[in-house]
Backbone as a printed PyTorch tensor [residue, N CA C, xyz], in Angstrom:
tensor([[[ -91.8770,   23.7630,  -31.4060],
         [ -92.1880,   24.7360,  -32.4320],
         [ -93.1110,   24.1070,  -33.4910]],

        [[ -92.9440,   22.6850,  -34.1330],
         [ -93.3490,   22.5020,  -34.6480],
         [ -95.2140,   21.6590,  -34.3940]],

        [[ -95.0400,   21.6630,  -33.2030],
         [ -96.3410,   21.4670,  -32.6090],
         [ -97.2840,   22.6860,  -32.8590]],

        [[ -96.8030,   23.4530,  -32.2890],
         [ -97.3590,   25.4040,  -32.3460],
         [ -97.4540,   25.3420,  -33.9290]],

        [[ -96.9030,   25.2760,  -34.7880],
         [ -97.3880,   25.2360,  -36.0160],
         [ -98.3610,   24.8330,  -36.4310]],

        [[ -98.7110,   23.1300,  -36.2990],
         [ -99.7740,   22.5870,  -36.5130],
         [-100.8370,   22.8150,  -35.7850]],

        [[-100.8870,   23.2240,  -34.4260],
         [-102.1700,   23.5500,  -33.7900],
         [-102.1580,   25.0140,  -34.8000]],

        [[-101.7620,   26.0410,  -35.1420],
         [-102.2060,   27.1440,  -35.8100],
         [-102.4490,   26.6580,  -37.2420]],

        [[-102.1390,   25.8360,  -38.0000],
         [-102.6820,   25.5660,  -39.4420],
         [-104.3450,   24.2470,  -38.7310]],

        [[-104.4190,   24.0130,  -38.0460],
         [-105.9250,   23.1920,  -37.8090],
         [-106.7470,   24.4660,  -37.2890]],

        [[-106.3990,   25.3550,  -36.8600],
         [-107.4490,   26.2920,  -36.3010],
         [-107.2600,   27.0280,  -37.3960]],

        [[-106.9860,   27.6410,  -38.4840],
         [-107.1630,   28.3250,  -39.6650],
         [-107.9690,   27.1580,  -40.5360]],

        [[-108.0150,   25.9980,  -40.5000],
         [-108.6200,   24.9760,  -41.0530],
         [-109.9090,   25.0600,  -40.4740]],

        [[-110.5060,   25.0230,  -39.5170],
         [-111.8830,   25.3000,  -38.5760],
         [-111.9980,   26.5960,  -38.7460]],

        [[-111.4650,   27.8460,  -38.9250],
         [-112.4020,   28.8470,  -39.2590],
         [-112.1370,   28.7940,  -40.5540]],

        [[-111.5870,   28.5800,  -41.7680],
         [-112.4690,   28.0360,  -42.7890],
         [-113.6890,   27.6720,  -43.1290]],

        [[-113.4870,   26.5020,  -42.2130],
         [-115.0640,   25.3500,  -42.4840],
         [-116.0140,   26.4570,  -41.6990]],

        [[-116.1230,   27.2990,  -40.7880],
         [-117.0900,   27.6080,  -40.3560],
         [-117.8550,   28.8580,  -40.8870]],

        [[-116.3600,   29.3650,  -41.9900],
         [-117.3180,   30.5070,  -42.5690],
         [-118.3330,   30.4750,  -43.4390]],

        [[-118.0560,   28.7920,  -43.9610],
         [-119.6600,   29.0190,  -44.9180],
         [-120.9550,   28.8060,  -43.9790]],

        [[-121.2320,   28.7830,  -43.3000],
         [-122.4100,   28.7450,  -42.1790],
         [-122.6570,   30.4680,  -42.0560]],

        [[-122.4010,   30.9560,  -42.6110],
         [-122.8640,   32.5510,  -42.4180],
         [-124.3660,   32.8270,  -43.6700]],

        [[-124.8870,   32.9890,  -44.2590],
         [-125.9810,   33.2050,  -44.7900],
         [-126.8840,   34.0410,  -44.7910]],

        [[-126.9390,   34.7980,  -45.9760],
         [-127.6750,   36.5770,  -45.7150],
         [-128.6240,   36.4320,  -46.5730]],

        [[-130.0030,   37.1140,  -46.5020],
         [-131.3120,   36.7360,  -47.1870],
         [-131.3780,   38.0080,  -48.2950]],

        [[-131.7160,   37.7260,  -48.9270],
         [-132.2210,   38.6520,  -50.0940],
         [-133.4660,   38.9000,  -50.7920]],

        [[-133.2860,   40.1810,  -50.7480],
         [-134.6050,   40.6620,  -50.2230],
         [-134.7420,   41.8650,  -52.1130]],

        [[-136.6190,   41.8600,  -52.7100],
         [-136.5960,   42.7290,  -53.3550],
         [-137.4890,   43.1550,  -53.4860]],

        [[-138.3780,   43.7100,  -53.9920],
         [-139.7220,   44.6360,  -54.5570],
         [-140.5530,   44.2860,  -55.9970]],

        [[-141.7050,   44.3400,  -56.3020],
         [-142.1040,   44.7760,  -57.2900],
         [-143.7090,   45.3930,  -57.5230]],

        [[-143.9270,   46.0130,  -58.5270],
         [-145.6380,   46.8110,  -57.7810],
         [-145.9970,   46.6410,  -59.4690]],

        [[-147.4740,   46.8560,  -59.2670],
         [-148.1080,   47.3220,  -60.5720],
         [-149.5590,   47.6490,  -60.4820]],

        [[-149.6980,   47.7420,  -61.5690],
         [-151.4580,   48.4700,  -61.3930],
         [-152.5360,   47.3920,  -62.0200]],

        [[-152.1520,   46.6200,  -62.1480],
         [-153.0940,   45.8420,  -63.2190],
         [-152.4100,   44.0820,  -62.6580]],

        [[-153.2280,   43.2460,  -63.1170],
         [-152.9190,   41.2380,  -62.9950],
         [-151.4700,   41.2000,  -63.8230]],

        [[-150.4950,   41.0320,  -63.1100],
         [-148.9800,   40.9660,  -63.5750],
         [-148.5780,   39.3420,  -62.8110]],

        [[-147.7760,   39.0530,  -63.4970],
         [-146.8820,   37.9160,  -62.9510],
         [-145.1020,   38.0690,  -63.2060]],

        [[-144.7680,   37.7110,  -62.2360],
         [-143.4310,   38.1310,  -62.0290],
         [-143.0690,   36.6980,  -61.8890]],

        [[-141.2960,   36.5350,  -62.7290],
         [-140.7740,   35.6520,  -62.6990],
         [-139.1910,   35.5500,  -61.0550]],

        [[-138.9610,   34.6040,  -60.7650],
         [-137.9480,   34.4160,  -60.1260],
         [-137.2480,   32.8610,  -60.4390]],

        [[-135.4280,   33.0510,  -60.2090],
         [-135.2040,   31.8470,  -60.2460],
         [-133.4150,   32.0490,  -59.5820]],

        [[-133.9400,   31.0860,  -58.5130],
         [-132.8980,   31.3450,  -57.5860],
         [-131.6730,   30.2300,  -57.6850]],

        [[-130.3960,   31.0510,  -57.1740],
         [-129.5410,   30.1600,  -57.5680],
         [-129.1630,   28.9590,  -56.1240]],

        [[-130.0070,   28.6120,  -55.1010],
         [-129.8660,   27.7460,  -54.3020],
         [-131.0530,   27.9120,  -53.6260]],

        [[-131.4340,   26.2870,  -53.0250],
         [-132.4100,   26.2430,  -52.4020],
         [-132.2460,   26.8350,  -51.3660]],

        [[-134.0970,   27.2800,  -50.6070],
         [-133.9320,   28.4250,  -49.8250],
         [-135.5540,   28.4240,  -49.5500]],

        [[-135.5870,   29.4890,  -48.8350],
         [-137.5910,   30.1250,  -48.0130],
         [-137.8840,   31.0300,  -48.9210]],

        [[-138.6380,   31.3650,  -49.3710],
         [-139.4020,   32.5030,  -49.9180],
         [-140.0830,   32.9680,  -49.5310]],

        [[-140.2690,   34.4420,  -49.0380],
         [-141.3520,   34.8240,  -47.6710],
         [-142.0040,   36.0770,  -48.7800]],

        [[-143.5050,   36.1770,  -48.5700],
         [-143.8410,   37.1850,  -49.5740],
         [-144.5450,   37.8800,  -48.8520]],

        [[-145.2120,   39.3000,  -49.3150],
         [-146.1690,   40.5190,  -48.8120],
         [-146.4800,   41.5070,  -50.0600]],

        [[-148.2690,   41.1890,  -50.2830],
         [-148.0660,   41.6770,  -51.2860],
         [-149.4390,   43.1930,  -50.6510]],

        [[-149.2780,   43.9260,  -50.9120],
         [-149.8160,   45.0650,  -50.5870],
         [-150.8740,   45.7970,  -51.5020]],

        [[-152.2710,   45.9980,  -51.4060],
         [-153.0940,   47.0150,  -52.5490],
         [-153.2920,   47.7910,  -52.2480]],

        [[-153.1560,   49.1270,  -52.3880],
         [-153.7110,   50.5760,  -52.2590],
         [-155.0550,   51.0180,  -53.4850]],

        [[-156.3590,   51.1440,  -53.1470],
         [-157.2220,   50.9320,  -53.8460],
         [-157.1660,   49.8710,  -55.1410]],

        [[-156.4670,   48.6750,  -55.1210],
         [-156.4300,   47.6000,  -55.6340],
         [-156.9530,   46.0610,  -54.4710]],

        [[-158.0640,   46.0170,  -55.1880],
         [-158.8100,   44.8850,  -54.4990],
         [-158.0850,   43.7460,  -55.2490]],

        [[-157.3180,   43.1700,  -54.4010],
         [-156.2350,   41.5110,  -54.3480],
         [-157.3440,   40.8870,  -54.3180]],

        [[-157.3930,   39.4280,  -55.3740],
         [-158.2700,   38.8890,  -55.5870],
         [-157.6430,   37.4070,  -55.3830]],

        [[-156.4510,   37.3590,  -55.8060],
         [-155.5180,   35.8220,  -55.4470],
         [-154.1270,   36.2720,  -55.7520]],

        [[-153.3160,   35.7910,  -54.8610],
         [-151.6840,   35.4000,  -55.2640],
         [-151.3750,   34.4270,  -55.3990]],

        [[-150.7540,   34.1410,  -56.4900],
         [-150.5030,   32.4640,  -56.7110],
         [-148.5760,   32.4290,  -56.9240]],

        [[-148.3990,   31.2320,  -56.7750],
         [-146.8870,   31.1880,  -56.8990],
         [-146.8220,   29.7820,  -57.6740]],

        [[-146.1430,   30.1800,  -59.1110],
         [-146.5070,   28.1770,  -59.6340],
         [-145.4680,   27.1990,  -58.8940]],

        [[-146.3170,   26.0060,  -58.9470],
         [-145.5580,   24.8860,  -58.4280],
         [-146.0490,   24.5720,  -56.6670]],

        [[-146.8860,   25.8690,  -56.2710],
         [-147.5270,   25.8240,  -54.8310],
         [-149.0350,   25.8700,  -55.1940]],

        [[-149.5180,   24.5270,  -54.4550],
         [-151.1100,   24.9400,  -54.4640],
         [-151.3210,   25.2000,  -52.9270]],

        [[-152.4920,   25.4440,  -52.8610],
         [-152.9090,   25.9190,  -50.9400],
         [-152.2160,   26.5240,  -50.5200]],

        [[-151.6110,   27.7180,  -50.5880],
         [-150.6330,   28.3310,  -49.9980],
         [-152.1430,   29.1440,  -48.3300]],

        [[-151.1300,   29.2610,  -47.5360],
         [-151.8630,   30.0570,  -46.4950],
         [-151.3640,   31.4280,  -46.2860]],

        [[-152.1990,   32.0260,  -46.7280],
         [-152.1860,   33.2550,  -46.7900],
         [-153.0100,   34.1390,  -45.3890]],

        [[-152.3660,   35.3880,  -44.7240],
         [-152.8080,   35.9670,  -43.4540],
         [-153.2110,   37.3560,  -44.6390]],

        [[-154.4270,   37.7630,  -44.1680],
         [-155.2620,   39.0480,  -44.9640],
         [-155.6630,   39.7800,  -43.8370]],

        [[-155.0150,   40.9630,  -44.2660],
         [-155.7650,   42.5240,  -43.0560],
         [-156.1720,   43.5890,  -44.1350]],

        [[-157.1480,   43.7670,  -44.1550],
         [-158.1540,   45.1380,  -44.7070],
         [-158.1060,   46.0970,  -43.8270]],

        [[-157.8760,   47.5930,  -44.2610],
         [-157.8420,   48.7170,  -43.7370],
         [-158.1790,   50.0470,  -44.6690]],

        [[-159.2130,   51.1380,  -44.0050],
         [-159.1370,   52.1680,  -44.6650],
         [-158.3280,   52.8990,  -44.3240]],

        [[-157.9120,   53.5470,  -44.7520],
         [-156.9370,   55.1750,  -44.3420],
         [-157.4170,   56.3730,  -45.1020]],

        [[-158.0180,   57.2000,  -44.2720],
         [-158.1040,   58.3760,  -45.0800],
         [-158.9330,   58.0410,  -46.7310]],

        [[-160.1170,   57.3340,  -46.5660],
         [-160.4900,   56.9870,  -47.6370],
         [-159.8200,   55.7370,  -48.4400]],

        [[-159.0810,   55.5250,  -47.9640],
         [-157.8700,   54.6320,  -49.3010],
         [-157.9480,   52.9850,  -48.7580]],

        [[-158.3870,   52.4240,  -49.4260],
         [-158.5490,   50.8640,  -49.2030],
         [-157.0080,   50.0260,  -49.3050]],

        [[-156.3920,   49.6060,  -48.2440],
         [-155.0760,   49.0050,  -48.1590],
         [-155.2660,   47.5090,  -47.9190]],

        [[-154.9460,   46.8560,  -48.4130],
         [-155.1620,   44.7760,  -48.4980],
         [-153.7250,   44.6430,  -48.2560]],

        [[-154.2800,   43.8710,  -47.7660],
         [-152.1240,   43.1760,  -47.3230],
         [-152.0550,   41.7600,  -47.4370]],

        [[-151.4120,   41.3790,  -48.2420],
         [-151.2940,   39.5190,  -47.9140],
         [-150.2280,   39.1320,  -48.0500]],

        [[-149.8170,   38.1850,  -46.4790],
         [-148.6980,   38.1050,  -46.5970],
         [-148.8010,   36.2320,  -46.3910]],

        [[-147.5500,   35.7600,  -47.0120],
         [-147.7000,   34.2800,  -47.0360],
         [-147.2310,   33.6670,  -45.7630]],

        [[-147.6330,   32.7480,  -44.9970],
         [-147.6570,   32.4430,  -43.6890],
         [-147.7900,   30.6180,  -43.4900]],

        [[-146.5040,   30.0070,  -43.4740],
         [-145.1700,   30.2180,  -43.8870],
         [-144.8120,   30.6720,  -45.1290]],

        [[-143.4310,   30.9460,  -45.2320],
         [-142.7120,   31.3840,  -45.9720],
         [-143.1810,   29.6160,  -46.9520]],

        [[-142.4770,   29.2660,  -48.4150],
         [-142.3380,   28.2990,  -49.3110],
         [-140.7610,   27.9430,  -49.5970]],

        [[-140.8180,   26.5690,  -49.3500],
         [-139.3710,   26.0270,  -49.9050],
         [-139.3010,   25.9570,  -50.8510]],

        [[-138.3270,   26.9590,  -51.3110],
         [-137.7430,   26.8990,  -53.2370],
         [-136.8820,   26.1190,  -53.7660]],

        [[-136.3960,   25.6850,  -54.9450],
         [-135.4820,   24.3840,  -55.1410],
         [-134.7960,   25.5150,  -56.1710]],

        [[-133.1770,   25.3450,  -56.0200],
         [-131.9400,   26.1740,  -57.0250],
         [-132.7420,   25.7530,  -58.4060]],

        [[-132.2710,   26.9390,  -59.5370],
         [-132.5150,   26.6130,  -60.8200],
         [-133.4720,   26.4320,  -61.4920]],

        [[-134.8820,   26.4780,  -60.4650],
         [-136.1010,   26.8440,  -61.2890],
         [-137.0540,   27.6190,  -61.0810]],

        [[-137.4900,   28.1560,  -62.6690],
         [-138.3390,   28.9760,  -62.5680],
         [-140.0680,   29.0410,  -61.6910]],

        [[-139.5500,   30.3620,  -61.1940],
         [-141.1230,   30.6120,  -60.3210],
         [-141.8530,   31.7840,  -60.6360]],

        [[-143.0210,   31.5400,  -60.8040],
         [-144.1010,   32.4400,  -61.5120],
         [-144.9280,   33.3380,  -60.0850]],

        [[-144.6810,   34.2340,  -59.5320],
         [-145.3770,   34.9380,  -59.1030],
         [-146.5410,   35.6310,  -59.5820]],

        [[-148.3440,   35.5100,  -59.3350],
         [-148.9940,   36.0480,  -60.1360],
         [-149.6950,   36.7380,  -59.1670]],

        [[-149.7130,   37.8350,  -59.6340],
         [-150.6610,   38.8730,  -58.9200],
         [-152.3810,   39.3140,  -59.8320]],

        [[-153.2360,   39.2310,  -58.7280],
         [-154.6920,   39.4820,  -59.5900],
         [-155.6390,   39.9840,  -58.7610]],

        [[-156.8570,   41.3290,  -59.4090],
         [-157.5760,   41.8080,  -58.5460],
         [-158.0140,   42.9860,  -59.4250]],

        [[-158.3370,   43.7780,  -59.0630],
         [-159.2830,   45.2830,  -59.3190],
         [-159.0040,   46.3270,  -59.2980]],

        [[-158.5140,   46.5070,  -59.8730],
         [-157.9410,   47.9900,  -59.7280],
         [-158.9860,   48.9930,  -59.9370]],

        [[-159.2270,   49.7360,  -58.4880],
         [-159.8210,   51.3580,  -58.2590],
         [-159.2870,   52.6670,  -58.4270]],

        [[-158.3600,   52.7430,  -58.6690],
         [-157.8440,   54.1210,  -59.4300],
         [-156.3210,   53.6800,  -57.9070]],

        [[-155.8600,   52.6900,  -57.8600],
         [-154.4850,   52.3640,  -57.2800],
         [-153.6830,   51.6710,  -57.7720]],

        [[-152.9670,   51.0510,  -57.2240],
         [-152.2090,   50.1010,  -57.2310],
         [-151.5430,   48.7920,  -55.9930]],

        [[-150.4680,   48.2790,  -56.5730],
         [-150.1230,   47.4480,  -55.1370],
         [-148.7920,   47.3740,  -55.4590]],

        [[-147.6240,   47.2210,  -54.4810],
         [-146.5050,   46.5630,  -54.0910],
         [-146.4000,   45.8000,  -53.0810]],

        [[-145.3880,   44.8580,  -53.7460],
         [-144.6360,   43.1910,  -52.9030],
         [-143.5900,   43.5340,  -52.6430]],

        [[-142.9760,   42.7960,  -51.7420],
         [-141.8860,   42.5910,  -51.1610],
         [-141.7730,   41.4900,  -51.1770]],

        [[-140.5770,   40.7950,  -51.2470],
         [-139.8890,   39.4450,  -50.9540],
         [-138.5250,   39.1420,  -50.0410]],

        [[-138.2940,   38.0440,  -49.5330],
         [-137.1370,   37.5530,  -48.7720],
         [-136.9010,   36.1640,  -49.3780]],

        [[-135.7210,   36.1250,  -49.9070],
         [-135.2730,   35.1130,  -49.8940],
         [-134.1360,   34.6230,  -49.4170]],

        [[-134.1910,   33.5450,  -48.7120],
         [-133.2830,   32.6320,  -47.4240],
         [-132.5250,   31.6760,  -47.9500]],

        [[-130.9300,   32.1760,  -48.3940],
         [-130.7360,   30.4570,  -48.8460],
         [-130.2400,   29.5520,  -48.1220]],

        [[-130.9080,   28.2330,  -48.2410],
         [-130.5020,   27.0620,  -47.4220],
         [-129.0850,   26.9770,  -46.6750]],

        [[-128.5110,   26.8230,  -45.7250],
         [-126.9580,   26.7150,  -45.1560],
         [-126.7970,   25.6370,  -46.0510]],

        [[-125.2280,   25.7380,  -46.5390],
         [-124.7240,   24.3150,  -47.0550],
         [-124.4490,   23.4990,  -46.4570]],

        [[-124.4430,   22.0480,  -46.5450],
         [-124.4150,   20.7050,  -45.7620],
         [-123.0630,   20.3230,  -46.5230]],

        [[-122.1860,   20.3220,  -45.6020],
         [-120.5460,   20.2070,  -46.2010],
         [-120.6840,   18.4030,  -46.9910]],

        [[-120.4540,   17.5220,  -48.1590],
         [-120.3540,   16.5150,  -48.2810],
         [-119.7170,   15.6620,  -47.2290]],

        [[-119.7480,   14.4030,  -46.8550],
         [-118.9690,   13.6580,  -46.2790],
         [-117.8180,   13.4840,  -46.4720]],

        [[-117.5700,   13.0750,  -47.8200],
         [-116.1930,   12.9690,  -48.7980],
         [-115.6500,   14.5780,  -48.2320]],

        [[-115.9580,   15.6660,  -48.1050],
         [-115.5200,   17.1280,  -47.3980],
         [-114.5190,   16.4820,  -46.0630]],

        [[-115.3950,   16.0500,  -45.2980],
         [-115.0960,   15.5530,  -43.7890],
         [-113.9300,   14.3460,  -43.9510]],

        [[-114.3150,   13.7100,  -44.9390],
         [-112.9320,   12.5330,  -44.9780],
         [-111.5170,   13.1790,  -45.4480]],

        [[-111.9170,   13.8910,  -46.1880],
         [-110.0700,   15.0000,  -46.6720],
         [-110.0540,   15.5410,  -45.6220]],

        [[-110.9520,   15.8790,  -45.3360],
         [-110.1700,   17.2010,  -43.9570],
         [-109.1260,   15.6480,  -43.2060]],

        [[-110.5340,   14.7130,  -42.7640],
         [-109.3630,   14.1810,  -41.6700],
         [-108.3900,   13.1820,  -42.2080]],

        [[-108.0800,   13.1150,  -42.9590],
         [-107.2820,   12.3000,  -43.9390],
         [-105.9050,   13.5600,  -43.6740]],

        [[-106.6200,   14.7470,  -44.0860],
         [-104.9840,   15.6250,  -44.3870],
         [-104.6880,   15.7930,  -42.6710]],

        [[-105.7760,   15.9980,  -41.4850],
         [-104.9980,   15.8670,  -40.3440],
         [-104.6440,   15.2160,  -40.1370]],

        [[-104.5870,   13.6130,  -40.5300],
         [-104.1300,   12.6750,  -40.2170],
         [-102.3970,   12.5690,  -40.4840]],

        [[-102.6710,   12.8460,  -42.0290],
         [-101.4170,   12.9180,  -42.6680],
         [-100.3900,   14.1760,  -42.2960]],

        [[-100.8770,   15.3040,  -41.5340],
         [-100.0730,   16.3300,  -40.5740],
         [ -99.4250,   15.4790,  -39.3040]],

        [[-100.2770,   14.8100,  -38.8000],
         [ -99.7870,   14.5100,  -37.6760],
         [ -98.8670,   13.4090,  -37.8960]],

        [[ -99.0220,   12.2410,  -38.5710],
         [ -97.6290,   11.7420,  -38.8450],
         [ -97.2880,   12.0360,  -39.2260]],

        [[ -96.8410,   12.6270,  -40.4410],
         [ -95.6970,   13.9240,  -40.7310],
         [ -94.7090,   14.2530,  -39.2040]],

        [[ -95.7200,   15.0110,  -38.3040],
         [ -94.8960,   15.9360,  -37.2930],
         [ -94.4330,   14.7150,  -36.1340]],

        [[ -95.1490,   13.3830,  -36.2040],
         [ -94.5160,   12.5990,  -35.4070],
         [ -93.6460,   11.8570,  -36.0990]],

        [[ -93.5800,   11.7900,  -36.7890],
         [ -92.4780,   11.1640,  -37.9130],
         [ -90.5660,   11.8980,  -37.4820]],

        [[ -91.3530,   13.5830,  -37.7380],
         [ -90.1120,   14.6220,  -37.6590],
         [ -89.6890,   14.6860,  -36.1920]],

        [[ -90.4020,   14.5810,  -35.5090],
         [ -90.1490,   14.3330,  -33.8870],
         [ -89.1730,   13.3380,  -33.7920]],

        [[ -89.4670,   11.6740,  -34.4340],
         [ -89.1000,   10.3970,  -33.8010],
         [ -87.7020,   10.5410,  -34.3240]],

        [[ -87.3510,   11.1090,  -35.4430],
         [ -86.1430,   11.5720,  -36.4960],
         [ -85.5050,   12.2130,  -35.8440]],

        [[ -85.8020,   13.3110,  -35.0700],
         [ -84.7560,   14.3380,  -34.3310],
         [ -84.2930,   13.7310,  -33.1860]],

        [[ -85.2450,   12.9300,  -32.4510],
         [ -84.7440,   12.1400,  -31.1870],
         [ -83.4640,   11.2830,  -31.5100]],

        [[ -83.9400,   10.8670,  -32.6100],
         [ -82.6150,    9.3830,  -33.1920],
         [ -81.2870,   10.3320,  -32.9550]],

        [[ -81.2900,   11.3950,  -33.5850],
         [ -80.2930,   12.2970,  -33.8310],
         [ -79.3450,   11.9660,  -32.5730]]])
């Protein structure tokens, strides 16, 4: 019985540890008509994937502070008269927790505007070592425990 115990408290111990490995991106918007800069500041490192869009707004540069040379992919299209620019950043940029980032948008406005989109990815956590030594320190200290209570009942 008391074996069946401890194999069920180590497997509630492993899906523990494995639920922080789950990680969901977050994602938001912002548009304007005119050279705006938008702030961000994330609470863990992570990707930053951007797309910034003009509808009769001729995009002239996107800048992100703290990145120079970014590579940027550009598609021009008319529709129905309407001049659409798209730039999207290609890769995404590694962000660092806790500081501020300046998104700047700049260009021409023709009687439009533009909207961005963003994704942000945060890094999986890397469990400490000192993490890994308690864990096996406390299995350690389970298992003599339960061989301890074993060698005790035999004496009996």
């Amino acid at each position: 019985m008391m074996f069946l115990k401890t194999v069920a408290a180590a497997a509630a111990l492993l899906v523990c540890v494995g639920a922080n490995a789950a990680v969901s991106p977050a994602t938001g918007t912002f548009a304007g008509g005119a050279d705006n800069t938008f702030s961000y500041v994330f609470g863990s490192d992570g990707t930053f994937d951007l797309t910034v869009t003009g509808f009769n707004f001729d995009i002239s540069n996107v800048t992100i502070s703290g990145f120079g040379g970014l590579s940027w992919s550009t598609v021009d299209t008319t529709v129905s008269g309407f001049t659409i620019e798209t730039w999207t950043l290609n890769p995404g940029v590694a962000m660092t927790a806790s500081t501020m980032y300046d998104v700047s948008v700049t260009g021409t406005n023709s009687g439009g505007a533009y909207a961005g989109s963003h994704t942000f990815t945060a890094a999986a956590p890397v469990p400490e070592p000192e993490s890994y030594a308690m864990l096996l320190a406390g299995l350690g200290a389970l298992g003599f425990m339960g061989r301890r209570r074993g060698s005790k009942a035999a004496k009996a």
